[in-house]
N, C-alpha and C positions, 0 to 999 in steps of 0.2 A: 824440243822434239820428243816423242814418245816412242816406244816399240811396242807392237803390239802380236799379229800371230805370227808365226814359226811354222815353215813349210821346210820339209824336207823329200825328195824326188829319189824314187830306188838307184838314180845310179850317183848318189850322193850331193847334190846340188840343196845349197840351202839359201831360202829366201824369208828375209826380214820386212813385214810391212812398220815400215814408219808413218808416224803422225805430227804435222805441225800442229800439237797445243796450242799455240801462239795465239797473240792478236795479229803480227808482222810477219811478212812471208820472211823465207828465211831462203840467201844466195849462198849459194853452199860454192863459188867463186871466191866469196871475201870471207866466207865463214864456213870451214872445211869441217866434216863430221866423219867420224871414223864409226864405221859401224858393224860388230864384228859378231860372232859364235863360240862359246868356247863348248867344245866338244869332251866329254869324258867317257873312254872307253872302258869295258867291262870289265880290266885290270884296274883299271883306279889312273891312269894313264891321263892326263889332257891336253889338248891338242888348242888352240888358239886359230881361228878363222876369221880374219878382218878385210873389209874395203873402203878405201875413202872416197868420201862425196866431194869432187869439187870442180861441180858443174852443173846447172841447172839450178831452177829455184821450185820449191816448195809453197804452193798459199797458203794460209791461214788454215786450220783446221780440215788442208788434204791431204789425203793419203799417199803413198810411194813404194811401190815394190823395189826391196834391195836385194839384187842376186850376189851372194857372196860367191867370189870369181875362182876360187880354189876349190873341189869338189872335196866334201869328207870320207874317209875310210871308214864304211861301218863293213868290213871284210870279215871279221871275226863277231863267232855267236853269243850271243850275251845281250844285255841292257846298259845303251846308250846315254848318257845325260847329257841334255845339251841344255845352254844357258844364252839368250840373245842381248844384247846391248847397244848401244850410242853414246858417243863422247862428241861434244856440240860446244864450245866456247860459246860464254855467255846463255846458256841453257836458262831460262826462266821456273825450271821444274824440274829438277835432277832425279826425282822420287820416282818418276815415271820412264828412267829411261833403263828398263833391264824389264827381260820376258820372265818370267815364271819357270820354274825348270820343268822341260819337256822330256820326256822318256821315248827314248826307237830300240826295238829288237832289232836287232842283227840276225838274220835268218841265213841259210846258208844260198850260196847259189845255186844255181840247176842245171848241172851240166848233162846233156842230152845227144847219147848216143846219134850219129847221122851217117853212117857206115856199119858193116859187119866187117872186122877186125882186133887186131890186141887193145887189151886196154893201157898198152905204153907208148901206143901210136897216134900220137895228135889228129890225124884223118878219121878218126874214130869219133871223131868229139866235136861237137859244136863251137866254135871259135878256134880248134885249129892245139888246143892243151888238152893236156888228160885230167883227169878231176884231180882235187886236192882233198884234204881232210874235213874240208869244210864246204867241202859241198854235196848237193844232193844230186844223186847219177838217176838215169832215167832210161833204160833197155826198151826200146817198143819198137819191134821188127825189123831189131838185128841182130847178131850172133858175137858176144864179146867174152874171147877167151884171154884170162890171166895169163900173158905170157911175161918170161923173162929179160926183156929187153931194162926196165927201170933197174937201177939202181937202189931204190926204199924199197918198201913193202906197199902195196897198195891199201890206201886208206880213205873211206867216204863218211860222212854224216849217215846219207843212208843210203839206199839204192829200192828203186821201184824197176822189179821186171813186170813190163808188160804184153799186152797181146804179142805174138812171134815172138818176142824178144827174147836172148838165153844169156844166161854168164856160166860159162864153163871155166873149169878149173886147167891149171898149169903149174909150175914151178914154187909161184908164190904163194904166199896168205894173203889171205883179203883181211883186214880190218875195219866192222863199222862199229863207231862209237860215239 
């Protein structure tokens, strides 16, 4: 079997197309294939993302989308290396079975004001949290004032005020960096 492209979905979902090379279909019942991702994140950090086939059959020279079932963390900003693979007992062509390494930015997320309130009040925010350091905030026609209810210091990637929208001062420092 072969691997061939590398999809990867914003909320970390990675999918592996395989190829039967073969002349003979291949029952992945009597003949299990581990087909996995290894993930390196922007520390040098790598992560291991595998699923095993062992069920259905592949024909000869079709294709197969493999959803690997763990979703990856690409949470933090930086350049991702990801590397795809298959492990196939009795494999006819071993040369063919690893992707090419693939590169994903890690961008931040967008957390977006949806109330005029504190920025340490989860109601304030889109999903119900307050932004972290690694996200990008988003003010458009509401009123968020730095109050001191948090414990840290408020910290974002970056913050876009837009039309109405205001970030007033309070107790804390704001940190964007």
């Amino acid at each position: 079997a072969a691997v061939g492209a590398l999809q990867v979905t914003s909320s970390g979902t990675i999918t592996l197309k395989i190829t039967n090379a073969g002349t003979a279909p291949i029952d992945f019942a009597t003949n299990n294939a581990v087909v996995g991702v290894r993930v390196t994140n922007p520390s040098g950090v790598s992560t291991n993302y595998t699923t095993t086939l062992n069920a259905g059959v592949i024909a000869s020279t079709s294709t197969q989308d493999v959803v690997i079932t763990t979703a990856a963390n690409f949470g933090s900003l930086g350049t991702y290396t990801l590397k795809g693979g298959i492990t196939l007992t009795g494999d006819g062509n071993s040369l063919n079975d690893s992707t090419a390494s693939v590169t994903v930015i890690g961008t931040p997320l967008v957390k977006s004001a949806v109330a005029s309130g504190n920025w340490g009040d989860g109601a304030t925010w889109a999903g119900g949290t307050i932004p972290t350091s690694t996200d990008s905030v988003n003010i458009v026609g509401f009123n968020v004032t730095l109050d001191g209810a948090a414990a840290a210091p408020y910290n974002s990637y970056s913050i876009n005020i837009g039309a109405a929208g205001t970030l007033t001062g309070g107790p804390k420092a704001l940190v964007i960096g």
